[in-house]
mmCIF file of the N, C-alpha and C atoms, coordinates in Angstrom:
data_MODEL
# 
_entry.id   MODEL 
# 
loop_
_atom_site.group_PDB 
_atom_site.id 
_atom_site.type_symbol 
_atom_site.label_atom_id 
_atom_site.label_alt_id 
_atom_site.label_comp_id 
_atom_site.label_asym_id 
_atom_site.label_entity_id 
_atom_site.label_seq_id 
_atom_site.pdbx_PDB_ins_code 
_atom_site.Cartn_x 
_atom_site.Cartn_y 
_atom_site.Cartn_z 
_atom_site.occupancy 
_atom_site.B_iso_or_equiv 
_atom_site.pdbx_formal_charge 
_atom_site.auth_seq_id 
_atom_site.auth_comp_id 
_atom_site.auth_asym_id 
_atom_site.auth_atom_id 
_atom_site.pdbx_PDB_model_num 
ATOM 1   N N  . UNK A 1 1  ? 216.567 139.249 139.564 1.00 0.00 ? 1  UNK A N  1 
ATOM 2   C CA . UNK A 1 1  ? 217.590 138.542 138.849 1.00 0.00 ? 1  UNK A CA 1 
ATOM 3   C C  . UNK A 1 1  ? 216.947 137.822 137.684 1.00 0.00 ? 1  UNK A C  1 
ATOM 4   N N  . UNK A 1 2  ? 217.805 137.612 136.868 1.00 0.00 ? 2  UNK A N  1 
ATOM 5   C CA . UNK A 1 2  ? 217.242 137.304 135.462 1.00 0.00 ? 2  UNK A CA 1 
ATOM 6   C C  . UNK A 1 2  ? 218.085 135.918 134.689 1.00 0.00 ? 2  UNK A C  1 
ATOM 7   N N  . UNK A 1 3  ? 217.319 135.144 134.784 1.00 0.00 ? 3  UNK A N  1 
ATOM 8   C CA . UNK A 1 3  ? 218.633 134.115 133.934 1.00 0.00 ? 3  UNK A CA 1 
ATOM 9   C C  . UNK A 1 3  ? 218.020 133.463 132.746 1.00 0.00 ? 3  UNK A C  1 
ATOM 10  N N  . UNK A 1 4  ? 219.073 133.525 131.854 1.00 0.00 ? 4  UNK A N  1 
ATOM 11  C CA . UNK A 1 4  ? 218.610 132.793 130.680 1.00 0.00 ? 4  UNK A CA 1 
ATOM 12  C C  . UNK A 1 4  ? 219.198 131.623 130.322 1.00 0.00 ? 4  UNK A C  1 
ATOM 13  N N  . UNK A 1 5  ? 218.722 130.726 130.209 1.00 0.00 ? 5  UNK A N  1 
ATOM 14  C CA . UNK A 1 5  ? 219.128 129.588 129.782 1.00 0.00 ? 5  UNK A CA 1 
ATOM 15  C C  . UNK A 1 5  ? 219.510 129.178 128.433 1.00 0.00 ? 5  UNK A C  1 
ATOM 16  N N  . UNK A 1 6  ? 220.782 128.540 127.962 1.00 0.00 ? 6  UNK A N  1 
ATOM 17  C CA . UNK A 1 6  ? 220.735 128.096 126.867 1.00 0.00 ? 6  UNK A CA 1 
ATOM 18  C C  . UNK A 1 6  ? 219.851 127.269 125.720 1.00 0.00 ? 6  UNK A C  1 
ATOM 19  N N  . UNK A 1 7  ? 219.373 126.560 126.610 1.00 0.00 ? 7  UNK A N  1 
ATOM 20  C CA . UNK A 1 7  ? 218.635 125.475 126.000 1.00 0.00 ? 7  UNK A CA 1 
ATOM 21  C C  . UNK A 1 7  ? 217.400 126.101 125.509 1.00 0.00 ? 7  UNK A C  1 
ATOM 22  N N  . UNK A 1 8  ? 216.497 126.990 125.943 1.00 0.00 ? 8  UNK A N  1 
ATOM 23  C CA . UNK A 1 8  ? 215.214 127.629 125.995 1.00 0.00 ? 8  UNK A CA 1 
ATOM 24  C C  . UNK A 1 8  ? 215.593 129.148 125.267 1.00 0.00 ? 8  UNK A C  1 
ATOM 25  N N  . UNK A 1 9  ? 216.491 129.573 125.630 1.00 0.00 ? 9  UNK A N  1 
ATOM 26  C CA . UNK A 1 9  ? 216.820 131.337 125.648 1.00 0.00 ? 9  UNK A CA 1 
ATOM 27  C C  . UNK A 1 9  ? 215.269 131.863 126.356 1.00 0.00 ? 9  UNK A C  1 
ATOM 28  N N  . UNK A 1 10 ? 214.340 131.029 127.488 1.00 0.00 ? 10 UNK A N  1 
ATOM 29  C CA . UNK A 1 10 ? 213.659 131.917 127.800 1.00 0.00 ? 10 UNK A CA 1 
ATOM 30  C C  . UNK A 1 10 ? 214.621 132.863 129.458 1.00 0.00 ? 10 UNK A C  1 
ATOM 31  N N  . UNK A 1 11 ? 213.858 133.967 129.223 1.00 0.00 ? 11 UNK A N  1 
ATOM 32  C CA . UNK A 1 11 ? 214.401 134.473 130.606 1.00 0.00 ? 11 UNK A CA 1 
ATOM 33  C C  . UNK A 1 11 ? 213.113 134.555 132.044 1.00 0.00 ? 11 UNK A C  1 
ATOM 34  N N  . UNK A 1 12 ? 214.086 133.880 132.503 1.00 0.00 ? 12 UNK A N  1 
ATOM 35  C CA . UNK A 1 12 ? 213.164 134.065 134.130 1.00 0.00 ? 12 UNK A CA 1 
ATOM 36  C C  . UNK A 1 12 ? 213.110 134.648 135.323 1.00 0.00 ? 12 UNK A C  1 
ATOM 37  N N  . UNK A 1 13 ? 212.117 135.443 135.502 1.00 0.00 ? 13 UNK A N  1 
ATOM 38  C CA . UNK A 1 13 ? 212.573 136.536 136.616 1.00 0.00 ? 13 UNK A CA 1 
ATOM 39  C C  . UNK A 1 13 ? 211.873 136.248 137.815 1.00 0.00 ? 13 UNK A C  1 
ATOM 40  N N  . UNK A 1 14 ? 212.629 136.285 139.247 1.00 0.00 ? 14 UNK A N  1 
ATOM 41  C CA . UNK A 1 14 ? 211.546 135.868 140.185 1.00 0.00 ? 14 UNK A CA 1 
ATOM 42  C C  . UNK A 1 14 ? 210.589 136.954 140.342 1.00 0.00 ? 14 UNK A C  1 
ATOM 43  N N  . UNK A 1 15 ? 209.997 136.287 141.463 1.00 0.00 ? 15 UNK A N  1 
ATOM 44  C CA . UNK A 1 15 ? 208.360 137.616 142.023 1.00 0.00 ? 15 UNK A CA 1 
ATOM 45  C C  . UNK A 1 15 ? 208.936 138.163 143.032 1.00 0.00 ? 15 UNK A C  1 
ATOM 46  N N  . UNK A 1 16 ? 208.624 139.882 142.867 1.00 0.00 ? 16 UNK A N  1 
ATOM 47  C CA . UNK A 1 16 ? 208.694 140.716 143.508 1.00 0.00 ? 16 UNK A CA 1 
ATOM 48  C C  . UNK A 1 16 ? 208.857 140.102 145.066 1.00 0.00 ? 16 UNK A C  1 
ATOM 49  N N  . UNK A 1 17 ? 209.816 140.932 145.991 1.00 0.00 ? 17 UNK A N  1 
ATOM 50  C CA . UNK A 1 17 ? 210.178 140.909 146.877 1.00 0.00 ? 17 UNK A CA 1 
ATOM 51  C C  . UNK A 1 17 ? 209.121 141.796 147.840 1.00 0.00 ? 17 UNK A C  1 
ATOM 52  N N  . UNK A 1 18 ? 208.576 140.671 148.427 1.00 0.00 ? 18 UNK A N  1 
ATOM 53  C CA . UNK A 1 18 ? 206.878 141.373 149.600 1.00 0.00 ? 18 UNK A CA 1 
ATOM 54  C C  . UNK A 1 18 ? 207.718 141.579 150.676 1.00 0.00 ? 18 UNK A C  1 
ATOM 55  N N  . UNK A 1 19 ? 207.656 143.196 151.196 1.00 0.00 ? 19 UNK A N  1 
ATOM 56  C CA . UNK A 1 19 ? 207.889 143.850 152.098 1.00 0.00 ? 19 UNK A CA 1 
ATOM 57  C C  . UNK A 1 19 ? 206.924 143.459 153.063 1.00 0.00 ? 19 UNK A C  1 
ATOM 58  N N  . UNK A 1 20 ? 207.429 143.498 154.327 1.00 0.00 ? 20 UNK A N  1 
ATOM 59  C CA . UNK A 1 20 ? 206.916 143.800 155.856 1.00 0.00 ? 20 UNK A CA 1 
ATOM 60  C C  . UNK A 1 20 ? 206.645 145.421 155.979 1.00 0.00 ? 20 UNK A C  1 
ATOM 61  N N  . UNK A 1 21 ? 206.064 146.156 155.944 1.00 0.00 ? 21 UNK A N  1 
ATOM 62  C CA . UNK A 1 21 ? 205.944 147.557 155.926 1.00 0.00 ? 21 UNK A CA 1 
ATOM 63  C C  . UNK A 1 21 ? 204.771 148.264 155.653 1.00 0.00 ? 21 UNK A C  1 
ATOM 64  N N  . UNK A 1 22 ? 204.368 149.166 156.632 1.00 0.00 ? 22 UNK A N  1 
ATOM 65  C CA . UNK A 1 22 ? 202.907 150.010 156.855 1.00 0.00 ? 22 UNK A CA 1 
ATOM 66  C C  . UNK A 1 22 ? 203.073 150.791 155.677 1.00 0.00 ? 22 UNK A C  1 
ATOM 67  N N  . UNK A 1 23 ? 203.923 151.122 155.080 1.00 0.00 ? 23 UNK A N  1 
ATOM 68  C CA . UNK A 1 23 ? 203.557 151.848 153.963 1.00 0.00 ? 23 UNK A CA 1 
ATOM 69  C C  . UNK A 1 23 ? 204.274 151.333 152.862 1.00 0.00 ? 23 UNK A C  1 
ATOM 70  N N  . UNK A 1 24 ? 205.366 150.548 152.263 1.00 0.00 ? 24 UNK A N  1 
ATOM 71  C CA . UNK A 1 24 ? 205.865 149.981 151.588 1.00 0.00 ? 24 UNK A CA 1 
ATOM 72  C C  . UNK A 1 24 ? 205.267 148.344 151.226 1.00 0.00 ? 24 UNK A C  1 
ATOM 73  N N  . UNK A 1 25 ? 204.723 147.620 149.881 1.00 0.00 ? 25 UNK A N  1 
ATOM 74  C CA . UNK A 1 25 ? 203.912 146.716 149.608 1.00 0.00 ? 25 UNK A CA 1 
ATOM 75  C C  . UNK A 1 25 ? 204.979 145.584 149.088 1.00 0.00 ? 25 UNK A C  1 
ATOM 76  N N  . UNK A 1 26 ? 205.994 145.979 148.029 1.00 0.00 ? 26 UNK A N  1 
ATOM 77  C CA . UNK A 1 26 ? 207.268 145.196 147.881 1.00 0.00 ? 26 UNK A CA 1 
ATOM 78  C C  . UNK A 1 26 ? 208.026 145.649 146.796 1.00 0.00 ? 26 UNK A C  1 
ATOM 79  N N  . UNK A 1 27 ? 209.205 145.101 146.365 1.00 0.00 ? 27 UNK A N  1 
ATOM 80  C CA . UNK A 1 27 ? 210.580 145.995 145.684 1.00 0.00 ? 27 UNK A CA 1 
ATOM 81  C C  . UNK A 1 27 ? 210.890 144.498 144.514 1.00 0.00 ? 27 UNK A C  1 
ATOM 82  N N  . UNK A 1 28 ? 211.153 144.964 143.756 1.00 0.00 ? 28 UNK A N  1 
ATOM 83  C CA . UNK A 1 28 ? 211.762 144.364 142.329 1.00 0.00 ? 28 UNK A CA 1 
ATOM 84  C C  . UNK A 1 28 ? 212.927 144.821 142.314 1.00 0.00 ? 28 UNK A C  1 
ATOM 85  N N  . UNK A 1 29 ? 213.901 144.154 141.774 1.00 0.00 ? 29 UNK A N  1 
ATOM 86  C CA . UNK A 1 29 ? 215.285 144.998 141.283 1.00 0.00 ? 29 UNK A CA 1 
ATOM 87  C C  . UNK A 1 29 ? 216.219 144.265 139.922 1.00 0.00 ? 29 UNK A C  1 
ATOM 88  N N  . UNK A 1 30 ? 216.055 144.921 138.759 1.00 0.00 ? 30 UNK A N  1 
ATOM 89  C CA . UNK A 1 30 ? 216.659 144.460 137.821 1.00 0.00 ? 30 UNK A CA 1 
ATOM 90  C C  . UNK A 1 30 ? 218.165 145.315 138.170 1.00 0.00 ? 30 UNK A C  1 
ATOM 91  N N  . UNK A 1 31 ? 218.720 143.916 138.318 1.00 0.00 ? 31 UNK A N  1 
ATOM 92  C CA . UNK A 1 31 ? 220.523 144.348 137.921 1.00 0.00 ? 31 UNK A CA 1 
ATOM 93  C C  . UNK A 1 31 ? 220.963 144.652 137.086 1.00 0.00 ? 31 UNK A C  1 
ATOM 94  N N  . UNK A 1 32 ? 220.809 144.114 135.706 1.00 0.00 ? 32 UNK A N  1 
ATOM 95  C CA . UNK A 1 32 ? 221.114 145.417 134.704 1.00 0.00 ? 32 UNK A CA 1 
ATOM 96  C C  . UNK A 1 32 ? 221.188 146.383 133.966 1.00 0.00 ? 32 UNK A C  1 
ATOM 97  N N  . UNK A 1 33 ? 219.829 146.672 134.885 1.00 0.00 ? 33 UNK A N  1 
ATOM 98  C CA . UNK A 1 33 ? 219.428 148.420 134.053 1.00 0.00 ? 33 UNK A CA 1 
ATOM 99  C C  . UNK A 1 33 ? 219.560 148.856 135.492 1.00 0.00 ? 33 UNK A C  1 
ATOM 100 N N  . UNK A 1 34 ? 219.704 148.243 136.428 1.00 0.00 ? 34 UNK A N  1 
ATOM 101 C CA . UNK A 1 34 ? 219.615 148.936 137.723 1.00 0.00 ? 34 UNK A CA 1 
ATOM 102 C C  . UNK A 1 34 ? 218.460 150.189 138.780 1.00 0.00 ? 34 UNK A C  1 
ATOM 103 N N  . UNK A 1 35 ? 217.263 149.099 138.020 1.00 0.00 ? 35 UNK A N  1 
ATOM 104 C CA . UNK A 1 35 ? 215.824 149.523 138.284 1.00 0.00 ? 35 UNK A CA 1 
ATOM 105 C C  . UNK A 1 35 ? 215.366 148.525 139.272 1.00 0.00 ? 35 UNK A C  1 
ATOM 106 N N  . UNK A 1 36 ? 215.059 149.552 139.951 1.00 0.00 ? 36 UNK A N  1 
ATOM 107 C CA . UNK A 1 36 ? 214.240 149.231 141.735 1.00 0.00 ? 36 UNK A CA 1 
ATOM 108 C C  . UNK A 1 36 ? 212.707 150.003 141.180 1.00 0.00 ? 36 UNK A C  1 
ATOM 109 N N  . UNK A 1 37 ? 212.349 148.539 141.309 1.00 0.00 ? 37 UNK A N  1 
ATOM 110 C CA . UNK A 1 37 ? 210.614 149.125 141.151 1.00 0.00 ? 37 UNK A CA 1 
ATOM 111 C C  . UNK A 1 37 ? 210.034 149.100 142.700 1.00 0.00 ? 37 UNK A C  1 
ATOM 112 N N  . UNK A 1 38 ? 209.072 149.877 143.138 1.00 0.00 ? 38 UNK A N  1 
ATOM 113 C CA . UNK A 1 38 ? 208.716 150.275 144.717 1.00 0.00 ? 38 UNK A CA 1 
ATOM 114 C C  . UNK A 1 38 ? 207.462 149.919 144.682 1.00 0.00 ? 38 UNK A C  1 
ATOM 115 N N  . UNK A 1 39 ? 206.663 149.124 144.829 1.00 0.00 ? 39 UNK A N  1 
ATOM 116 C CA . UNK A 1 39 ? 205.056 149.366 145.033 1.00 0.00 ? 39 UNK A CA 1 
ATOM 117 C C  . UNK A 1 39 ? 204.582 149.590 146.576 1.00 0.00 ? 39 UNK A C  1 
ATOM 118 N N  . UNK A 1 40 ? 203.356 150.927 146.712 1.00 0.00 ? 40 UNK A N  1 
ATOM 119 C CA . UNK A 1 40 ? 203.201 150.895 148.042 1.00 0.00 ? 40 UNK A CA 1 
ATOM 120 C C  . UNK A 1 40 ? 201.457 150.143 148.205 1.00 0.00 ? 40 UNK A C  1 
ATOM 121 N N  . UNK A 1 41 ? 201.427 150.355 149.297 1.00 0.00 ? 41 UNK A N  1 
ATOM 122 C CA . UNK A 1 41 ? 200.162 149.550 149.916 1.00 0.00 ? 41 UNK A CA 1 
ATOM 123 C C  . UNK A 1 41 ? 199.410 150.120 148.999 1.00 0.00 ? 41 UNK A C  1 
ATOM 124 N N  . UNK A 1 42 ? 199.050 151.762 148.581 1.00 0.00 ? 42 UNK A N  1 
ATOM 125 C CA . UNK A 1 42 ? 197.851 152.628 147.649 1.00 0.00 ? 42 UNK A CA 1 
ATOM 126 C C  . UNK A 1 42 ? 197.347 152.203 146.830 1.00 0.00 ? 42 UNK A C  1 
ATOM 127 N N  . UNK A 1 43 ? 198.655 151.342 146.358 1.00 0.00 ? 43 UNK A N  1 
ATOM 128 C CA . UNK A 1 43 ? 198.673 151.086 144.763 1.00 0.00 ? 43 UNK A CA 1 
ATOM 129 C C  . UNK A 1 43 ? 199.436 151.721 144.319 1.00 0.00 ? 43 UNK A C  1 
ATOM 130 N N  . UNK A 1 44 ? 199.964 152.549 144.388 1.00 0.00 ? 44 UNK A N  1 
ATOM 131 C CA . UNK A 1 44 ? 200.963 153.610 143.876 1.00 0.00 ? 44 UNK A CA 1 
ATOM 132 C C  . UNK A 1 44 ? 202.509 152.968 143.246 1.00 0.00 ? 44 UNK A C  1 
ATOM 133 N N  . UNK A 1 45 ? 202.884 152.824 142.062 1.00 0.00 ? 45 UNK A N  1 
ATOM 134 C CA . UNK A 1 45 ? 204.470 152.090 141.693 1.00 0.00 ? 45 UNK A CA 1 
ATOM 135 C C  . UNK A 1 45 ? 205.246 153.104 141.049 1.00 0.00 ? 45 UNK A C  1 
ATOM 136 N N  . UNK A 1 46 ? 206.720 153.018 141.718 1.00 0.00 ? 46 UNK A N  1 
ATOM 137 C CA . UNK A 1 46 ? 207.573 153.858 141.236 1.00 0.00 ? 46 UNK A CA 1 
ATOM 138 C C  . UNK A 1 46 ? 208.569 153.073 140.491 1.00 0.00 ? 46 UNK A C  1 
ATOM 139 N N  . UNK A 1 47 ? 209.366 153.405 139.570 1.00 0.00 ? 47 UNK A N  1 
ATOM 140 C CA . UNK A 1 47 ? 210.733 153.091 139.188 1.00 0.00 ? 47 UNK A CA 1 
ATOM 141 C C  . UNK A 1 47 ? 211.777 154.211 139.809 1.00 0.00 ? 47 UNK A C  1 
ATOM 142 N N  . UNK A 1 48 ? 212.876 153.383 140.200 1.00 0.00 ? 48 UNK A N  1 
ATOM 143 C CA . UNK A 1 48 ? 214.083 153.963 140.351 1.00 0.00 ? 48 UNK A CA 1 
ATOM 144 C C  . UNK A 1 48 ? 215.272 154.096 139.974 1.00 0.00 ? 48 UNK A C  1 
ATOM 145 N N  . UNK A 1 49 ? 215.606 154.299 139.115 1.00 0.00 ? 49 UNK A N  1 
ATOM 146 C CA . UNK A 1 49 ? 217.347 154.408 138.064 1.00 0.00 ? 49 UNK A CA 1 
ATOM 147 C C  . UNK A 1 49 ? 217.992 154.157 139.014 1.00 0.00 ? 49 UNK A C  1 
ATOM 148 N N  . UNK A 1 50 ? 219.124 153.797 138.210 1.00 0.00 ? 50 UNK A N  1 
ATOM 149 C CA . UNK A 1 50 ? 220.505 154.095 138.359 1.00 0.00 ? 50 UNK A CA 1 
ATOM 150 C C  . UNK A 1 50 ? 221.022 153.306 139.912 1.00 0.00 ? 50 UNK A C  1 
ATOM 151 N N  . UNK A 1 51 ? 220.080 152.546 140.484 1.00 0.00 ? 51 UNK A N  1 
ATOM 152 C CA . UNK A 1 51 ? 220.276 152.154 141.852 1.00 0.00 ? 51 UNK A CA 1 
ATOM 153 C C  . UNK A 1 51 ? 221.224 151.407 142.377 1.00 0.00 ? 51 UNK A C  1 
ATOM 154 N N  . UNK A 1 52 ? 222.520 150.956 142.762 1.00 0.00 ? 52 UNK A N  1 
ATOM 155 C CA . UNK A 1 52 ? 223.260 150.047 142.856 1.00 0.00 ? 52 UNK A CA 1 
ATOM 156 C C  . UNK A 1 52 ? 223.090 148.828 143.827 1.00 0.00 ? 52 UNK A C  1 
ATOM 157 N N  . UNK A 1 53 ? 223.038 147.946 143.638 1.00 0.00 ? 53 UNK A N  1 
ATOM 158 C CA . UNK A 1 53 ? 222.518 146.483 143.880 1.00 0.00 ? 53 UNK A CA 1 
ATOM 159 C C  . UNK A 1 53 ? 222.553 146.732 145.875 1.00 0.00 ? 53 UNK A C  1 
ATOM 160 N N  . UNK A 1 54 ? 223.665 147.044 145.981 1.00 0.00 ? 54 UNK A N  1 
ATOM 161 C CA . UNK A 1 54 ? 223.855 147.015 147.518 1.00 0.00 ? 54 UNK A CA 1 
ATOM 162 C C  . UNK A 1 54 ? 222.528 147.604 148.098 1.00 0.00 ? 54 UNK A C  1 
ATOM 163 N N  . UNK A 1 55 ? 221.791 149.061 147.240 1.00 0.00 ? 55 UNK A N  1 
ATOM 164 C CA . UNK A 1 55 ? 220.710 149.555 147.967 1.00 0.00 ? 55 UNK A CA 1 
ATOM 165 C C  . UNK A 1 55 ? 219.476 148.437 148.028 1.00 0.00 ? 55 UNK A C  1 
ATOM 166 N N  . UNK A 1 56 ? 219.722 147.608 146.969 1.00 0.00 ? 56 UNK A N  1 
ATOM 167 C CA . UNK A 1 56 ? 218.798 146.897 146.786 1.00 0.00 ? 56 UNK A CA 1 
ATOM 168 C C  . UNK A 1 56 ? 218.680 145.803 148.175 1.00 0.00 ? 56 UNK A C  1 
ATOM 169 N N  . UNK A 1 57 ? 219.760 145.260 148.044 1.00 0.00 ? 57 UNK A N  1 
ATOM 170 C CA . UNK A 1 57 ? 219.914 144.676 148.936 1.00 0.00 ? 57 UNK A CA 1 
ATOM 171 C C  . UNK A 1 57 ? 220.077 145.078 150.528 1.00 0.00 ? 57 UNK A C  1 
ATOM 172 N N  . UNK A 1 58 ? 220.125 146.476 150.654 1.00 0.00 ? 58 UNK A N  1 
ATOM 173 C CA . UNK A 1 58 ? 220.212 146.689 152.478 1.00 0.00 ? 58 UNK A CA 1 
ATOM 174 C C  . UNK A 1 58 ? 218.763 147.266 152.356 1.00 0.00 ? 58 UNK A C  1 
ATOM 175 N N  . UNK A 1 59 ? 218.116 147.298 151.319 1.00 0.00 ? 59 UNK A N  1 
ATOM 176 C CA . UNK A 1 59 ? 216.271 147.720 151.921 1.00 0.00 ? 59 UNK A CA 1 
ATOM 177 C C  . UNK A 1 59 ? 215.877 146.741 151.806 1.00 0.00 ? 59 UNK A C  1 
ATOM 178 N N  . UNK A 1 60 ? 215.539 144.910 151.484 1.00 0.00 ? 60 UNK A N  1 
ATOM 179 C CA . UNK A 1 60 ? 215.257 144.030 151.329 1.00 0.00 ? 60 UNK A CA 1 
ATOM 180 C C  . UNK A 1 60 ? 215.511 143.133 153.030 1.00 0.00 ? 60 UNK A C  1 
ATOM 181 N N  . UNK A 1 61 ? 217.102 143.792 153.152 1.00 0.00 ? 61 UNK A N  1 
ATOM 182 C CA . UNK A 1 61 ? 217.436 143.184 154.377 1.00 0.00 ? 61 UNK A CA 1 
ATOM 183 C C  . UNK A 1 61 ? 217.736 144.189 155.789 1.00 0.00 ? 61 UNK A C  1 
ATOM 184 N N  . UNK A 1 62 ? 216.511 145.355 155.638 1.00 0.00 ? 62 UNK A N  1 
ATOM 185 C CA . UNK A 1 62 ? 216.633 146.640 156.454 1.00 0.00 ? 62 UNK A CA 1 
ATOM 186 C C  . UNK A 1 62 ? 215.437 146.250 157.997 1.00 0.00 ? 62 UNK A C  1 
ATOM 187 N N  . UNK A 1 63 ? 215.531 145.910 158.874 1.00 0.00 ? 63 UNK A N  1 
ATOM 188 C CA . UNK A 1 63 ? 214.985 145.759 160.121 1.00 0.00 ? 63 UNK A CA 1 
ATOM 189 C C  . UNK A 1 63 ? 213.995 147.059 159.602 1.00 0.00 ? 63 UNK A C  1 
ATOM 190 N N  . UNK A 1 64 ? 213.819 147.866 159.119 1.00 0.00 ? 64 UNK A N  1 
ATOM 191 C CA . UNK A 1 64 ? 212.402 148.552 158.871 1.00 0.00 ? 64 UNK A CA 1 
ATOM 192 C C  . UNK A 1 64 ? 212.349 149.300 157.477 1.00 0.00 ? 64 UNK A C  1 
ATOM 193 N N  . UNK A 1 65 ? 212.057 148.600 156.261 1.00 0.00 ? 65 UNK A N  1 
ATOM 194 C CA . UNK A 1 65 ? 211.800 148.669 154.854 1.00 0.00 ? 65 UNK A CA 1 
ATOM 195 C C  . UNK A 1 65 ? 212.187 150.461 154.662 1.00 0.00 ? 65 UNK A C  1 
ATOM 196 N N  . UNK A 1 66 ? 210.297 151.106 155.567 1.00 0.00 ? 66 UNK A N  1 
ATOM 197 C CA . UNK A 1 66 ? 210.046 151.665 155.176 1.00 0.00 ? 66 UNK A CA 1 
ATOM 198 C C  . UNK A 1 66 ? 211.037 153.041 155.557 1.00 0.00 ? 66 UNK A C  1 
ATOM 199 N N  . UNK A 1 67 ? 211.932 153.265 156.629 1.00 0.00 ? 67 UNK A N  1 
ATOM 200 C CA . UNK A 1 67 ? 213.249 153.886 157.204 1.00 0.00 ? 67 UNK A CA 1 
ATOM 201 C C  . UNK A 1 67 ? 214.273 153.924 156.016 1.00 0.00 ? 67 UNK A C  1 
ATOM 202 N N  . UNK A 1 68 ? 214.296 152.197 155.391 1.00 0.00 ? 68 UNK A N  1 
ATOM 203 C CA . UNK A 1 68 ? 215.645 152.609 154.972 1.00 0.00 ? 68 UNK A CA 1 
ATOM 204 C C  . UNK A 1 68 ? 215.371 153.173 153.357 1.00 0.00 ? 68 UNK A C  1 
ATOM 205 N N  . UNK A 1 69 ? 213.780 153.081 153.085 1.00 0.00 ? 69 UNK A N  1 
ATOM 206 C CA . UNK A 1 69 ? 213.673 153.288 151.972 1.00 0.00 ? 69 UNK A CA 1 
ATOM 207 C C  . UNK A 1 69 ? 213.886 155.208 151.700 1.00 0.00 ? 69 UNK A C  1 
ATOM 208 N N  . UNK A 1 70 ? 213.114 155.770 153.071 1.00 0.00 ? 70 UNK A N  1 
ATOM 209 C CA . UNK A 1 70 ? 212.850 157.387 153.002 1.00 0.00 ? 70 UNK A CA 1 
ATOM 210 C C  . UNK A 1 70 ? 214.792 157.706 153.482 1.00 0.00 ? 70 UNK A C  1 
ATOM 211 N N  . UNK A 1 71 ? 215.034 157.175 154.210 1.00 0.00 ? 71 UNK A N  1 
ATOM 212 C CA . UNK A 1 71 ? 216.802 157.496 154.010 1.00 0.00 ? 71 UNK A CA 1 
ATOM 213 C C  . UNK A 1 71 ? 217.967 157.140 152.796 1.00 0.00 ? 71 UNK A C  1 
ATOM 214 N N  . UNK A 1 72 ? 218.071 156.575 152.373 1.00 0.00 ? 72 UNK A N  1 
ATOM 215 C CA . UNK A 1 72 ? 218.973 155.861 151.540 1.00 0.00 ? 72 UNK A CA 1 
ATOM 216 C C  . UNK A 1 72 ? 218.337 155.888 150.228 1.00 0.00 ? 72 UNK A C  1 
ATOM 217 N N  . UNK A 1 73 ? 216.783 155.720 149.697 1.00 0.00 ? 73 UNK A N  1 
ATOM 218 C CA . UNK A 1 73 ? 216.349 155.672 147.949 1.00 0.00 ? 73 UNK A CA 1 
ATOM 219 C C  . UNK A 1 73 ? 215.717 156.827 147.856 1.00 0.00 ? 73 UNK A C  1 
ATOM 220 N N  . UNK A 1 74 ? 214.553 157.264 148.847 1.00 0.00 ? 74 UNK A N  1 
ATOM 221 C CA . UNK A 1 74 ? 213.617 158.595 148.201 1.00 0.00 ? 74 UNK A CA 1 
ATOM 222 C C  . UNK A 1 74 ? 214.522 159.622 148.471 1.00 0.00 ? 74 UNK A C  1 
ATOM 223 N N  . UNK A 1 75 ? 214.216 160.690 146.962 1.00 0.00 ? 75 UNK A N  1 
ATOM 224 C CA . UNK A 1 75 ? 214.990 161.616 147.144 1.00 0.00 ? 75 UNK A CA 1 
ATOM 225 C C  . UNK A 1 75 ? 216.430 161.254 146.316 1.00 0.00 ? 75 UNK A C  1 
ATOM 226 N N  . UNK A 1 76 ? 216.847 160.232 146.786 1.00 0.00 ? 76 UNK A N  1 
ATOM 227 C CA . UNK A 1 76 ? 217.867 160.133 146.036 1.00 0.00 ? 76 UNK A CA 1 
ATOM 228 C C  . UNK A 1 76 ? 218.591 159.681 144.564 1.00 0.00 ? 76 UNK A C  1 
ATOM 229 N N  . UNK A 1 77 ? 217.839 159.263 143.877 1.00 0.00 ? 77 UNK A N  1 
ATOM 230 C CA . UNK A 1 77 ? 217.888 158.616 142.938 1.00 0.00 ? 77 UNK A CA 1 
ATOM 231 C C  . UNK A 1 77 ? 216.312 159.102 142.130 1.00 0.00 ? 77 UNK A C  1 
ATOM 232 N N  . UNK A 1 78 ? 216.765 159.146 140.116 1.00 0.00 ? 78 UNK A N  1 
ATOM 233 C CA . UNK A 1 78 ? 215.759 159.577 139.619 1.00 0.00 ? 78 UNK A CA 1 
ATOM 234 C C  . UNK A 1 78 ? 214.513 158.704 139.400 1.00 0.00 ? 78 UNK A C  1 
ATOM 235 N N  . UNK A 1 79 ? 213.237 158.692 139.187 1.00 0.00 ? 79 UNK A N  1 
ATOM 236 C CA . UNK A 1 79 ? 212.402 157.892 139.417 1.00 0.00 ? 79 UNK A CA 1 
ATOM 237 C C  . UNK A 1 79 ? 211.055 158.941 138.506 1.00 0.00 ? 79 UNK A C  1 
ATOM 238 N N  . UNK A 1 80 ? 210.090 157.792 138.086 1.00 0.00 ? 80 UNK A N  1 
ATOM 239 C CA . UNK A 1 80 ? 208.965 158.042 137.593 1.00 0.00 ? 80 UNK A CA 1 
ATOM 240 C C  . UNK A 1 80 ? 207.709 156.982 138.486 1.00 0.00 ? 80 UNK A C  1 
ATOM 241 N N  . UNK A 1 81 ? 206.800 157.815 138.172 1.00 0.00 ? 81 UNK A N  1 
ATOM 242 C CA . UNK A 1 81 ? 205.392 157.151 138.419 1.00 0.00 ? 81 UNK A CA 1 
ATOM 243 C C  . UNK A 1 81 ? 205.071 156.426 137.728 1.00 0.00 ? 81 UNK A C  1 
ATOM 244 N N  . UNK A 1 82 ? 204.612 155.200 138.026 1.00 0.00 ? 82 UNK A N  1 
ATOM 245 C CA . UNK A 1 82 ? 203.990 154.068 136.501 1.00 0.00 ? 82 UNK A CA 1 
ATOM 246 C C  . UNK A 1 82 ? 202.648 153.517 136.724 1.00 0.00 ? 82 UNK A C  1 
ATOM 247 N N  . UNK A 1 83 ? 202.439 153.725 138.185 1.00 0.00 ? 83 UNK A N  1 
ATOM 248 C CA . UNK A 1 83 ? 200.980 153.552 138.645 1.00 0.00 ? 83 UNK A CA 1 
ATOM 249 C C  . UNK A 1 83 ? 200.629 154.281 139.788 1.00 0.00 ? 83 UNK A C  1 
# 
């Protein structure tokens, strides 16, 4: 989430969301480009388009990250490598 303030016009974004997960490290999600960034334990970071907030939010709040990530985001949505 991103807010800008009048007074400043700076914008402030919190820190990445640290996953609990053997293979998942933690998830970013800009709402209005609707980019889910993925980093795994490797080092490895993906972007994910087009994602709608809800996914964001039921893998953040998924009893096992890394389940709801290989059901519900991989595969489904377009994505690049960035690291």
């Amino acid at each position: 989430m991103r807010i800008a303030t009048a007074r400043t016009r700076q914008v402030i974004k919190p820190a990445a969301m640290m996953l609990n997960s053997s293979n998942l490290s933690s998830a970013d999600y800009d709402p209005w480009s609707g980019t889910l960034t993925i980093a795994f334990h490797g080092g490895r970071v993906y972007i994910y388009h087009h994602v709608p907030p809800s996914e964001y939010s039921g893998l953040v709040n998924a009893s096992s990250h890394g389940k709801y990530f290989h059901e519900y985001i991989k595969n489904h949505y377009d994505y690049q490598r960035v690291a």
